[in-house]
Backbone as CSV, one residue per row, in Angstrom:
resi,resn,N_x,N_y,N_z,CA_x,CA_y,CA_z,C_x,C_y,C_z
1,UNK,51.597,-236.878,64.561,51.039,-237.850,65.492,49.772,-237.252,66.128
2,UNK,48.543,-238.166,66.525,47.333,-237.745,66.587,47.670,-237.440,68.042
3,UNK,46.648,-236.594,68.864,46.691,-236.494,70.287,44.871,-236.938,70.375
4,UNK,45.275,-237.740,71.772,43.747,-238.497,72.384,43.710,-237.700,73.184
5,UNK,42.545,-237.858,73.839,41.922,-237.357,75.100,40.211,-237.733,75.119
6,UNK,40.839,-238.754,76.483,38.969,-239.057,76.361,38.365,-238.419,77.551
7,UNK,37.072,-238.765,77.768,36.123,-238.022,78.593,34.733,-238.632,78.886
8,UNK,34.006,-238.556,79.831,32.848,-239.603,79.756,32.816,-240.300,80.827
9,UNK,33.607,-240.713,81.786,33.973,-241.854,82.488,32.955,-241.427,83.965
10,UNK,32.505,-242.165,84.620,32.600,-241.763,86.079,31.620,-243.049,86.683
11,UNK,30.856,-242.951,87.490,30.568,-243.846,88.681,28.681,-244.202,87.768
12,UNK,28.303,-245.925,87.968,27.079,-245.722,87.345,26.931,-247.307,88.179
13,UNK,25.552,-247.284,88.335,24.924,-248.307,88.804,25.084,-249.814,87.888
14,UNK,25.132,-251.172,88.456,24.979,-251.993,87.616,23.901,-252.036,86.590
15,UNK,23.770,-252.319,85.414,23.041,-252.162,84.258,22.764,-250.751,84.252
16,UNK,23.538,-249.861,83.819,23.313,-248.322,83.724,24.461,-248.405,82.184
17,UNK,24.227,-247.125,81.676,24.968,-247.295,80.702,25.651,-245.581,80.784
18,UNK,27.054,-245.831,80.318,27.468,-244.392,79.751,28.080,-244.785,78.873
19,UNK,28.906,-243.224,77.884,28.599,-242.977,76.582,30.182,-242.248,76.630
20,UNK,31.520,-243.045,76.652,33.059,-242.195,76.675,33.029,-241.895,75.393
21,UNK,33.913,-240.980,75.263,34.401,-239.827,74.180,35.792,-240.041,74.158
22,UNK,36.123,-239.567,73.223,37.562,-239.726,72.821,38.434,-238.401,71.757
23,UNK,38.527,-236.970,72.214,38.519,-236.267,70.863,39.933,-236.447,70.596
24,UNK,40.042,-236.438,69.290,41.374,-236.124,68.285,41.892,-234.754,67.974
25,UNK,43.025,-234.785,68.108,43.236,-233.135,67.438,45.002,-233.308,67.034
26,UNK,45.686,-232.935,66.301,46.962,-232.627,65.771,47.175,-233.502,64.409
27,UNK,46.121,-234.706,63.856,46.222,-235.111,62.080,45.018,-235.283,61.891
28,UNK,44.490,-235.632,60.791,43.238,-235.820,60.035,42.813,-237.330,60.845
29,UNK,42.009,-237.196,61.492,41.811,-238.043,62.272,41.514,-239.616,61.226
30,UNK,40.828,-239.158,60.279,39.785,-240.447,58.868,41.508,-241.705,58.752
31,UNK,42.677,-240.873,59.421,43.979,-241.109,58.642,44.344,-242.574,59.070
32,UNK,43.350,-242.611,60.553,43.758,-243.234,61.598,43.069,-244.698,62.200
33,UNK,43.132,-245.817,62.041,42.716,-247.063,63.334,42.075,-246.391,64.095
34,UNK,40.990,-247.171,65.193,40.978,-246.601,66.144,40.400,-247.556,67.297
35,UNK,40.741,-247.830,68.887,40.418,-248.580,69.342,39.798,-248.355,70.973
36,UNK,39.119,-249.308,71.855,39.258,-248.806,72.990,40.285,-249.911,73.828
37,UNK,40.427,-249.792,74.929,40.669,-250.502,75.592,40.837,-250.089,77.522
38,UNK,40.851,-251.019,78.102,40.707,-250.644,79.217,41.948,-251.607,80.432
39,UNK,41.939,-251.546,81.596,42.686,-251.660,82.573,42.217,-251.698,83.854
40,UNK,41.642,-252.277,84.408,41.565,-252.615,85.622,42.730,-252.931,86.960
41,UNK,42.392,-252.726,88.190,43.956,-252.738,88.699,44.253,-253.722,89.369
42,UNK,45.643,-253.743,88.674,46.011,-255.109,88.607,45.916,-256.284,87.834
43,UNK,45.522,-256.139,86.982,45.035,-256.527,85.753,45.947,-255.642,84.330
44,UNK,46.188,-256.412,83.316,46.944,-256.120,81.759,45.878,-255.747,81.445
45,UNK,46.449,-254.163,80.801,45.299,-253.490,79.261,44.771,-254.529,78.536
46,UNK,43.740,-254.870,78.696,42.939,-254.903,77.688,42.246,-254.442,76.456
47,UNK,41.994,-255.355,75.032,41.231,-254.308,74.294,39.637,-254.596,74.350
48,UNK,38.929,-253.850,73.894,37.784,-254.090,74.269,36.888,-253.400,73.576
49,UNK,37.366,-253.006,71.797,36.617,-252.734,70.664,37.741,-251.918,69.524
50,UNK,37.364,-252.430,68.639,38.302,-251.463,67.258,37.800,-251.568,65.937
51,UNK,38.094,-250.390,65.534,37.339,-250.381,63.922,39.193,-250.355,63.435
52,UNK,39.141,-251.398,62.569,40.489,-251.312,61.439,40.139,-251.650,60.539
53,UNK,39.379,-252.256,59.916,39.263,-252.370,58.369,37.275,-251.954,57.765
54,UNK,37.240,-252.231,56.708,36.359,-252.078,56.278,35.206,-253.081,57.383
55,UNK,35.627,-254.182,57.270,34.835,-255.193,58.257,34.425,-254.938,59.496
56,UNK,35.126,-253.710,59.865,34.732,-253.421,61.646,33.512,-252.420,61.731
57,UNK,33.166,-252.848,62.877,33.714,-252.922,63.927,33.828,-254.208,64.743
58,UNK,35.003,-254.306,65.513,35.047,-255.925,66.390,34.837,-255.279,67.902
59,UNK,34.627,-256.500,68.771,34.540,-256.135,70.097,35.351,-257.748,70.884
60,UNK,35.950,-257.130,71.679,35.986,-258.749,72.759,34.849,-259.005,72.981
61,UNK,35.306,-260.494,73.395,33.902,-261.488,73.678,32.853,-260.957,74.959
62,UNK,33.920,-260.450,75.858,33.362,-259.926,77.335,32.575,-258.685,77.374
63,UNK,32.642,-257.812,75.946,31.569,-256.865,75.579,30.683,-256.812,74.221
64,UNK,30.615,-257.790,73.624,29.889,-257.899,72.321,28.394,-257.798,72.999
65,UNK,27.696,-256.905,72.314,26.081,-257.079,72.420,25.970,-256.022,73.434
66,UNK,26.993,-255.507,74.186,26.491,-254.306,74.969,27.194,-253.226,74.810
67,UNK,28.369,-253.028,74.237,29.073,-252.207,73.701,28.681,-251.448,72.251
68,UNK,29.454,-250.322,72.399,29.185,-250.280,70.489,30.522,-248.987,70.192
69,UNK,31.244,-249.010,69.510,32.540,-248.256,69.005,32.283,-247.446,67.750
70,UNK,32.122,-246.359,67.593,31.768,-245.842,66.522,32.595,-244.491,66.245
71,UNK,32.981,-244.079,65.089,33.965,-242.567,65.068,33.976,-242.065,63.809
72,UNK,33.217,-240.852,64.432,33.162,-239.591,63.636,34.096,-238.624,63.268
73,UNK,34.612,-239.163,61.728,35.732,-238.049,61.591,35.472,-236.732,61.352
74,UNK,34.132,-236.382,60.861,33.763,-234.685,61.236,33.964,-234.073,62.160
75,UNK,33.658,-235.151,63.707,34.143,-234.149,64.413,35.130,-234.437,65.548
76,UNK,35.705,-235.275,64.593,37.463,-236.103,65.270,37.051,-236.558,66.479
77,UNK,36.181,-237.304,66.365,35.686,-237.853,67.868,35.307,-239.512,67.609
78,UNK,35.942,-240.057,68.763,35.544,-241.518,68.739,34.772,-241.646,70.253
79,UNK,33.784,-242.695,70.097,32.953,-243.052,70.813,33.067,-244.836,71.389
80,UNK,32.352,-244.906,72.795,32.447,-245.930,73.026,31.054,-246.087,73.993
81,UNK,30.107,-246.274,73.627,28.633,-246.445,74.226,28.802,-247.794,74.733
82,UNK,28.363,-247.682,76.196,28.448,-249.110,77.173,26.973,-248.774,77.286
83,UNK,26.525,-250.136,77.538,25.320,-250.389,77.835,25.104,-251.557,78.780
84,UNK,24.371,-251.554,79.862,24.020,-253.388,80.491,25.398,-253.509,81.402
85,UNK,25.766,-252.488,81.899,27.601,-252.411,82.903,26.951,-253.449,83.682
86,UNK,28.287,-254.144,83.952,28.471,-254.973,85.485,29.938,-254.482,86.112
87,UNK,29.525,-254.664,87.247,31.085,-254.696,88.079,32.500,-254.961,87.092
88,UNK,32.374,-256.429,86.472,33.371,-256.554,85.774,34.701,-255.293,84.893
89,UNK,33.287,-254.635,84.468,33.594,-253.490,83.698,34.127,-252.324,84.026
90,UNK,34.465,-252.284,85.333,35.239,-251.349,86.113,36.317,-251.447,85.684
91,UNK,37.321,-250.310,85.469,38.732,-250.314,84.873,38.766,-248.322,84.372
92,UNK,39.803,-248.250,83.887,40.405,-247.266,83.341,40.421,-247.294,82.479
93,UNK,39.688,-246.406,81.042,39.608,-247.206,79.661,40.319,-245.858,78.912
94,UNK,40.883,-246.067,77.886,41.831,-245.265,76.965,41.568,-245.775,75.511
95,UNK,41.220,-245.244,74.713,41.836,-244.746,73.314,42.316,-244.546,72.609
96,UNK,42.644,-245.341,71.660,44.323,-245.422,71.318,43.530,-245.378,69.449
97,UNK,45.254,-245.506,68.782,45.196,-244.881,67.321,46.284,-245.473,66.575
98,UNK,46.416,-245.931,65.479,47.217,-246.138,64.811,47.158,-245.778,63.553
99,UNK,47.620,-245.280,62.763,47.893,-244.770,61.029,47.902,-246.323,60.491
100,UNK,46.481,-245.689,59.699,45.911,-246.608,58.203,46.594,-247.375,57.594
101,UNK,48.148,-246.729,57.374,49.087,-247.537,56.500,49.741,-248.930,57.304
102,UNK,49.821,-248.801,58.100,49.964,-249.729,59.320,49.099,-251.095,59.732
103,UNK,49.637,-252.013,59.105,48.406,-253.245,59.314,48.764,-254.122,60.859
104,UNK,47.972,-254.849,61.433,48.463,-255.805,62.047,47.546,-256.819,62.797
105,UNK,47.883,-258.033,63.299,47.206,-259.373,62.948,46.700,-259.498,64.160
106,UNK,46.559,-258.588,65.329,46.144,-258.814,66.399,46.130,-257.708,67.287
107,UNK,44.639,-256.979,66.554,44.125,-255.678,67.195,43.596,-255.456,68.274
108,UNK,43.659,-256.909,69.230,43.256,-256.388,70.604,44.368,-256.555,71.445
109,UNK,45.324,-256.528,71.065,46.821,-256.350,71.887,47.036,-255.008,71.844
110,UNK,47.621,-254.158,72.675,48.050,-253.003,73.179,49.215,-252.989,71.902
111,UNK,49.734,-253.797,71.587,50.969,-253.525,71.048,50.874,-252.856,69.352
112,UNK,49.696,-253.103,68.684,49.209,-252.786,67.620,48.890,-251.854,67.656
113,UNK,48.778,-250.668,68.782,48.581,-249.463,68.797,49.572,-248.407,69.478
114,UNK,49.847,-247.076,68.388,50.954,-246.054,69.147,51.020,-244.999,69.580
115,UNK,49.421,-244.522,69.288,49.061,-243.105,70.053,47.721,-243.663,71.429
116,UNK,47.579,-242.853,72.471,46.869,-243.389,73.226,46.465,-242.369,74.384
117,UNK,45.340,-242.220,74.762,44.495,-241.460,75.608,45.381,-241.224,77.100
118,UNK,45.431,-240.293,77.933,45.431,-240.777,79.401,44.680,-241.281,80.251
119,UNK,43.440,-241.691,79.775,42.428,-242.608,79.967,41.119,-241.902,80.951
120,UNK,40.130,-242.673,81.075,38.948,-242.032,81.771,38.441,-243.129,82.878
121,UNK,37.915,-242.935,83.972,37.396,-243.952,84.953,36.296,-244.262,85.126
122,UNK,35.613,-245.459,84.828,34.579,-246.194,84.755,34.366,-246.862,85.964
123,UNK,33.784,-246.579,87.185,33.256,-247.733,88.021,32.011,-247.876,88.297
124,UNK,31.535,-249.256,88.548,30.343,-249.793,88.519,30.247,-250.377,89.137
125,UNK,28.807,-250.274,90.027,28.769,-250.659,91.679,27.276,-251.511,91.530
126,UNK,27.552,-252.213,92.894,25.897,-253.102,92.686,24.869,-252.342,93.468
């Protein structure tokens, strides 16, 4: 089973952008799904980008065009570049993973994924 751990997170002005990390370490990371998602409080995990098939990467609607999800299995690292933040985008965002062999029909549900980050904090102020 893969181990997450992301990094990246902290305090940024509206329309400022940062750049979370996500490293892998304990399987061949290439082996693996990979997604972000986030949590705001009081508010259900959300997902909020995933590469699973050849076709990806996808994003929710609430970050398409300013987001971007990308992962490097050289150096077992997944990425999640925000760009254009608003308030909205405040939350707790985590990293999660699922093994290749593993399909399923609705990758922005929490439930399609079984390894997962302890997450990093994103807030964004006006």
């Amino acid at each position: 089973q893969v181990q997450l751990v992301e990094s990246g997170g902290g305090s940024v002005q509206a329309g400022g952008s940062l750049r979370l990390s996500c490293a892998a370490s304990g399987d061949t990371f290439s082996k693996y799904y990979v997604a972000w998602f986030r949590q705001a409080p009081g508010k259900e995990r959300e997902g909020v980008a995933y590469i699973d098939s050849v076709s990806s990467p996808s994003y929710a609607d609430s970050v398409k065009g300013r987001f971007t999800i990308s992962q490097d299995n050289a150096r077992n690292t997944l990425y999640l570049q925000m760009n254009s933040l608003n308030i909205e985008d405040t939350a707790m965002y985590y990293c999660a993973a699922r093994l290749r062999r593993y399909s399923c029909t609705t990758p922005l549900s929490r439930y399609c994924w079984t390894s997962w980050g302890q997450g990093t904090r994103v807030t964004v102020s006006s």
